[in-house]
C-alpha positions as CSV (number, residue, x, y, z in Angstrom):
1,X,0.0,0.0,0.0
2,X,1.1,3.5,-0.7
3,X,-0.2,6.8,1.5
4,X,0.0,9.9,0.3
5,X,0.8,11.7,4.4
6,X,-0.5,15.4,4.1
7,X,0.6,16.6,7.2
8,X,2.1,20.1,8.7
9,X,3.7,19.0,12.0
10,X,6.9,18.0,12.1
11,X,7.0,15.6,14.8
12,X,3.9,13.7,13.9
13,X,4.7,13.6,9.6
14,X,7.9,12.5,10.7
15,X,6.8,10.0,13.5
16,X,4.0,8.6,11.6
17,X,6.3,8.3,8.4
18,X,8.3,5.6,10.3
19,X,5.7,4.1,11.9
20,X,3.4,3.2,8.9
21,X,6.7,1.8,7.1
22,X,7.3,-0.1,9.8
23,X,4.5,-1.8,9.1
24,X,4.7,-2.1,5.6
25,X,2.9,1.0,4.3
26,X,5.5,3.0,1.7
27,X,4.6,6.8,3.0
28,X,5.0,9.9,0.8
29,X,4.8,12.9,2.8
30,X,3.9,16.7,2.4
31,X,3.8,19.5,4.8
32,X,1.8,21.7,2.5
33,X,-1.5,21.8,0.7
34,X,0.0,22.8,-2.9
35,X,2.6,19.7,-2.6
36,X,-0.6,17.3,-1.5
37,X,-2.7,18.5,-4.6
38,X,0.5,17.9,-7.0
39,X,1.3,14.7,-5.7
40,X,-2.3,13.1,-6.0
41,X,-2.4,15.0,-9.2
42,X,0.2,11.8,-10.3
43,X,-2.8,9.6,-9.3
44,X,0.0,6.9,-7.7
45,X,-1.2,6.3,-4.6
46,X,-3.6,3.7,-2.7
47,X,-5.1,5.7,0.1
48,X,-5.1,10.1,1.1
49,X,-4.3,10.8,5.2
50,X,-5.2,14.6,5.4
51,X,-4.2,16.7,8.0
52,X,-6.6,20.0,7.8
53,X,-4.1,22.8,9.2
54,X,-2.5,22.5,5.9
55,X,-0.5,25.9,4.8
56,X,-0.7,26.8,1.1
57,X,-4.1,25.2,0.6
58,X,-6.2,24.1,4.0
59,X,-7.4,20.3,3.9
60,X,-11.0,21.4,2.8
61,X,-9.7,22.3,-0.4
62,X,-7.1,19.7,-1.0
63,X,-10.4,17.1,-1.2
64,X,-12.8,19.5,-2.5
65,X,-10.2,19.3,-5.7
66,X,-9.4,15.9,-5.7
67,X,-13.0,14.8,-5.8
68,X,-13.5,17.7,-8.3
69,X,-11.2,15.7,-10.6
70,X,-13.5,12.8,-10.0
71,X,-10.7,11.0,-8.2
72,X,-12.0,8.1,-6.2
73,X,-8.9,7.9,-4.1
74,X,-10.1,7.0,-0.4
75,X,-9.2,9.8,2.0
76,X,-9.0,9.9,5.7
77,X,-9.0,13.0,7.8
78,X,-6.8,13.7,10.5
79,X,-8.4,16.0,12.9
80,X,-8.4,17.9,16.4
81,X,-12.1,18.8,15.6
82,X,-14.8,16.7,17.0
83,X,-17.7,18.2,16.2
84,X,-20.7,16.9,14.2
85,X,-20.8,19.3,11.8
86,X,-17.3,19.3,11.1
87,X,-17.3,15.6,10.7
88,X,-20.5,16.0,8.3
89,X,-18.6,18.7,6.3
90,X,-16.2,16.7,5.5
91,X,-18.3,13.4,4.9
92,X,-19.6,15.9,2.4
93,X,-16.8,17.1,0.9
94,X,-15.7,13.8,-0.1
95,X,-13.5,12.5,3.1
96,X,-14.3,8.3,3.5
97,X,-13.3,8.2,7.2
98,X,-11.9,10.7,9.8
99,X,-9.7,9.9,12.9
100,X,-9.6,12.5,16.2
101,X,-6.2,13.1,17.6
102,X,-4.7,12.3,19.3
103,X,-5.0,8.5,18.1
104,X,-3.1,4.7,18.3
105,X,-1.4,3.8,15.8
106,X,-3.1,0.5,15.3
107,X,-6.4,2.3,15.0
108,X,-5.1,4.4,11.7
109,X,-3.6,1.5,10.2
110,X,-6.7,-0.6,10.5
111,X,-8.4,2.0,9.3
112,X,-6.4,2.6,6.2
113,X,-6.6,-1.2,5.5
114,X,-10.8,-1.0,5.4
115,X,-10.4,1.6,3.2
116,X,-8.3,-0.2,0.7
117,X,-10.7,-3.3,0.6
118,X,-13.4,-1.7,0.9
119,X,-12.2,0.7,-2.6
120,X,-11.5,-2.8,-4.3
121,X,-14.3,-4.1,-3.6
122,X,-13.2,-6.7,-0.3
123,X,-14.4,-6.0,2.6
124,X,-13.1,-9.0,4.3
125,X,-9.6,-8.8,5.4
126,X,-8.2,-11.8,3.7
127,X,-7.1,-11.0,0.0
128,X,-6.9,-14.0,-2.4
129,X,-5.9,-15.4,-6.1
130,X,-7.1,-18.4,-6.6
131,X,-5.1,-21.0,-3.9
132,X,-2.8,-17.8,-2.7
133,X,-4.2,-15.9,0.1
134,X,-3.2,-13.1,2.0
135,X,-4.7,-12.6,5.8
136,X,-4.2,-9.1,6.6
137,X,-5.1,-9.3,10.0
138,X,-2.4,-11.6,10.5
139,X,-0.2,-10.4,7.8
140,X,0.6,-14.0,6.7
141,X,0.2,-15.5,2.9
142,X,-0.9,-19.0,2.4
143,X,-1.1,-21.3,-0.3
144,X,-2.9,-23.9,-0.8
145,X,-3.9,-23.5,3.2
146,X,-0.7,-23.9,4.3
147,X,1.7,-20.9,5.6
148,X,4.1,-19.2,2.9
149,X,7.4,-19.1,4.2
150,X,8.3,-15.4,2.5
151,X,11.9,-12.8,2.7
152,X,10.3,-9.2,3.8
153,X,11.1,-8.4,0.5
154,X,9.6,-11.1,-1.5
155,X,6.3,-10.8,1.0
156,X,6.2,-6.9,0.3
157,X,6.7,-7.8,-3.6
158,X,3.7,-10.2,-3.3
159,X,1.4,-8.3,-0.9
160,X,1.5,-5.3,-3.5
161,X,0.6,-7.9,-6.6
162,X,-2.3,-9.3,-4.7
163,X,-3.3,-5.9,-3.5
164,X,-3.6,-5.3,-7.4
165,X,-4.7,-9.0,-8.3
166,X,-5.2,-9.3,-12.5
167,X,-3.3,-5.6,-12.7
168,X,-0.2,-5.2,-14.5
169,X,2.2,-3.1,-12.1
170,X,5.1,-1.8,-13.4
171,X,8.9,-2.0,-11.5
172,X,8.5,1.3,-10.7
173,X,5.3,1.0,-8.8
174,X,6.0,-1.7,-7.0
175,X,9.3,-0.2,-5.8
176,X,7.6,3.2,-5.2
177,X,5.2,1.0,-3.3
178,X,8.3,-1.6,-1.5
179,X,11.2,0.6,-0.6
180,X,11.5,3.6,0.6
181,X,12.7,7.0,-0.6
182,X,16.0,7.1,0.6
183,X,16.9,3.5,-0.4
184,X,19.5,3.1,-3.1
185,X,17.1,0.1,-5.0
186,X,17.4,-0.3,-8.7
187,X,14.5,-2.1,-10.4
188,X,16.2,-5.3,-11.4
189,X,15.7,-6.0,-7.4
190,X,12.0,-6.1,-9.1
191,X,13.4,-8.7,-11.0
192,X,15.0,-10.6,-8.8
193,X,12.1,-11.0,-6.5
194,X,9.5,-12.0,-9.1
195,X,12.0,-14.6,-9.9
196,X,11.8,-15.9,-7.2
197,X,8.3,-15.8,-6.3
198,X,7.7,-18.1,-9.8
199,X,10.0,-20.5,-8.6
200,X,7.6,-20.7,-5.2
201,X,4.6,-21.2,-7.3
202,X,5.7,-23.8,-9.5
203,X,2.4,-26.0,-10.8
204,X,0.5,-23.9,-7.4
205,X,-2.4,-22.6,-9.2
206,X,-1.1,-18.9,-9.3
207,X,1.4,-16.8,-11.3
208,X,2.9,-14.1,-12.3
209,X,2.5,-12.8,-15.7
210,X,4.4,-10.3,-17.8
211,X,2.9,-8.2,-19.6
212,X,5.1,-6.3,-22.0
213,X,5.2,-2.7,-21.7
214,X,2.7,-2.6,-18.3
215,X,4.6,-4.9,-16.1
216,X,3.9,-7.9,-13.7
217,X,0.2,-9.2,-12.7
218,X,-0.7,-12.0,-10.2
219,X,-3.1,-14.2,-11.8
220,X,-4.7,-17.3,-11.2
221,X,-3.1,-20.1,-13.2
């Protein structure tokens, strides 16, 4: 999954930054509302975490513009206000979901998880290709029922191909999407991962397909 982090403070963008990565959610982060509406203008991104306080442009306007584009991206808004009729303004305005602070940490990233699935179309936390399943709860793959034993990096490869299941997803995306920023990753580590994951799924009933020009899809075999 990739977040686009809209978010002023500069102890919480940069605490938050680590701790969704942590936890295997690649963060791009802003600390103004021009920078927010350029990034989602590139349309590469899974799910919108909005702070409101935003200089440049204020979070209001950073989703009245996104949905304006008819951008379905699903947005949740960070917020100190806990009134009614600030949460139904921006229900209005287009936000999906809305989170007082202060908040855990486990509440944001369950959160951000429902509103994945629930974008796709799953709103069960288990995400599958035919025998290949991925419990999200648990964070664990399975194949065939039994436990896939998976490097970081092959299970971060694989969770974003599921997350995209009969999409093609090019090296870029998935290493926009894998590693972070400041990591020194060339795509053939795309490469080499996919490689590998074939090799696991030898005569499984999944694989991954090439598909020249677009990139890598997860398919059922």
């Amino acid at each position: 999954m990739r977040a686009l982090l809209a978010e002023d403070d500069f102890n919480l963008g940069t605490w938050l930054s680590k701790a969704l990565e942590a936890v295997g959610i690649q963060v791009e982060w802003v600390n103004d509302g021009r920078l927010a509406d350029k990034a989602l203008q590139a349309n590469d991104h899974d799910v919108l975490i909005l702070d409101l306080g935003l200089p440049g442009l204020d979070g209001q306007e950073v989703l009245r513009r996104l949905r304006s584009r008819d951008q379905r991206l699903p947005a949740i808004v960070l917020t100190a206000r806990g009134a009614l009729t600030d949460r139904v303004e921006m229900l209005n305005l287009g936000a999906d979901d809305f989170l007082s602070k202060p908040f855990a940490l486990a509440e944001l990233e369950a959160r951000l998880h429902a509103l994945v699935r629930r974008a796709r179309g799953v709103e069960h936390p288990r995400l599958s290709c035919g025998p290949l399943v991925l419990d999200t709860a648990r964070k664990q793959f399975l194949l065939g029922g039994e436990p896939l034993a998976l490097t970081p990096r092959e299970g971060a490869v694989l969770r974003v191909l599921i997350q995209h299941s009969g999409e093609p997803m090019s090296k870029q995306q998935i290493l926009s999407r894998v590693f972070s920023d400041d990591e020194d990753v060339h795509p053939e580590v795309v490469e080499v991962m996919v490689h590998r994951l074939r090799k696991r799924f030898e005569s499984s009933g999944v694989r991954i397909v090439t598909m020249r020009g677009l990139g890598y899809a997860l398919e059922a075999a």
